[in-house]
TIKE-426951 format. One record per residue (C-alpha): x, y, z; chain. Coordinates in Angstrom, 1 decimal. Example, Ala and Ser with C-alpha at 12.3 -4.5 7.8 and 13.67 -1.06 7.14 Angstrom:
BEGIN
ATOM|12.3|-4.5|7.8|A
ATOM|13.7|-1.1|7.1|A
# end
This chain:
BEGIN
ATOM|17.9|-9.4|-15.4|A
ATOM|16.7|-8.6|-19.0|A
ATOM|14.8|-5.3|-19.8|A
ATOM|11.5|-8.0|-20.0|A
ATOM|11.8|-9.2|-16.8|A
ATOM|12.4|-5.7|-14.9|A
ATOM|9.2|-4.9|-16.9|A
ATOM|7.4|-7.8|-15.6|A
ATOM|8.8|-7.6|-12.1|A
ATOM|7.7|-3.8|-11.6|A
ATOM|4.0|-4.0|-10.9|A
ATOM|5.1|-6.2|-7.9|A
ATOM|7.8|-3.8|-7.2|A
ATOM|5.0|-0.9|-7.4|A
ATOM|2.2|-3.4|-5.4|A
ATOM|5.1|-4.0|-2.5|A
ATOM|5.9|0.0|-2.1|A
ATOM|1.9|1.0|-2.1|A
ATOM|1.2|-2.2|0.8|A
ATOM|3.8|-1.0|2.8|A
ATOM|3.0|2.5|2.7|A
ATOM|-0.7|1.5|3.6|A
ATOM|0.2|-0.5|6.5|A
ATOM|2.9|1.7|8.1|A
ATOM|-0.4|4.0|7.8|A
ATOM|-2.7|1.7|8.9|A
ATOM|-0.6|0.3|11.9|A
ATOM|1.7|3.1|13.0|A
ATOM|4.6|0.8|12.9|A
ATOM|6.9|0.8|9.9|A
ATOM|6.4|-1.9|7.4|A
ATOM|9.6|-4.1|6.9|A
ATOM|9.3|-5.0|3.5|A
ATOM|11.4|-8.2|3.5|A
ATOM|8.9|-9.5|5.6|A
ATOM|5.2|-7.9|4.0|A
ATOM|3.5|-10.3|3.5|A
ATOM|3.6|-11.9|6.4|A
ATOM|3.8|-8.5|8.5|A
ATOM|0.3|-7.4|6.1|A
ATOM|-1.0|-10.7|7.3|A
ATOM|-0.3|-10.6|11.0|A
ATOM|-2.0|-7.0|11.2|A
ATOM|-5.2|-8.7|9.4|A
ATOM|-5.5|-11.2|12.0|A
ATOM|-5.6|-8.8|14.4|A
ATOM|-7.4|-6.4|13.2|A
ATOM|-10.7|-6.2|13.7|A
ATOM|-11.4|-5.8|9.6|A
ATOM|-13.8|-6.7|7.1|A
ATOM|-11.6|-8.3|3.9|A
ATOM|-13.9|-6.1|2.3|A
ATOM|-13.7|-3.0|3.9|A
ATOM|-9.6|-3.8|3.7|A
ATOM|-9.8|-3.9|-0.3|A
ATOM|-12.1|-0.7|-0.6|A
ATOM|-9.9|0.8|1.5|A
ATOM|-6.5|-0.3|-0.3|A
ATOM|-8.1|0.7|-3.6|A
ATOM|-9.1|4.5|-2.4|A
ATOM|-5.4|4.9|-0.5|A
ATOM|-3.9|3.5|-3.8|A
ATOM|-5.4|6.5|-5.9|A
ATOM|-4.4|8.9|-3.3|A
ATOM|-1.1|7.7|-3.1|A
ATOM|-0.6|7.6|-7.5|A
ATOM|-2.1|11.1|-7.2|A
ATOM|0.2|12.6|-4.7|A
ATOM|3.4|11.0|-6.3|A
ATOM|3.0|11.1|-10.0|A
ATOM|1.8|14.9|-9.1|A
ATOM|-1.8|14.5|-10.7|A
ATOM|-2.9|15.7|-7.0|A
ATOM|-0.4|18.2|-6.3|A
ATOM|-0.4|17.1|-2.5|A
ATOM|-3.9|15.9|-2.1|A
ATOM|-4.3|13.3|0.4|A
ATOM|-6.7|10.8|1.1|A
ATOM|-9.6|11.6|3.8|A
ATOM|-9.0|8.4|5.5|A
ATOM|-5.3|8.6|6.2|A
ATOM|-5.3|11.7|8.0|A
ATOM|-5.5|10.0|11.3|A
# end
């Protein structure tokens, strides 16, 4: 793989790492990421979720999680994944 590609491929890489952090949170079961997709898409058909309410939620656990690990937060964590 070319310097490009890895570039390319590392917002995925990043996506992947954040989704399964959120649903190991989410579900209490850790995420396999070989399978996330489909694992992310099983816990959505039964859960009783909003898409909505999924994506708002995403969006606030992914600035919690950028703050905690790039250190911006200096071990903040989000309100809704104290559970």
């Amino acid at each position: 793989m070319n310097g490009r590609e890895a570039e390319r491929r590392r917002p995925r890489k990043d996506r992947d790492i954040l989704l399964s952090s959120w649903l190991t949170a989410v579900s209490a079961d850790e995420a396999n990421i070989g399978h996330l997709y489909s694992e992310v898409h099983r816990y959505l058909d039964n859960a009783d979720r909003k898409t909505p309410d999924v994506l708002a939620e995403l969006k606030e656990y992914g600035a919690d999680y950028r703050n905690v690990y790039s250190g911006i937060g200096h071990g903040t964590t989000g309100r809704r994944f104290r559970q």
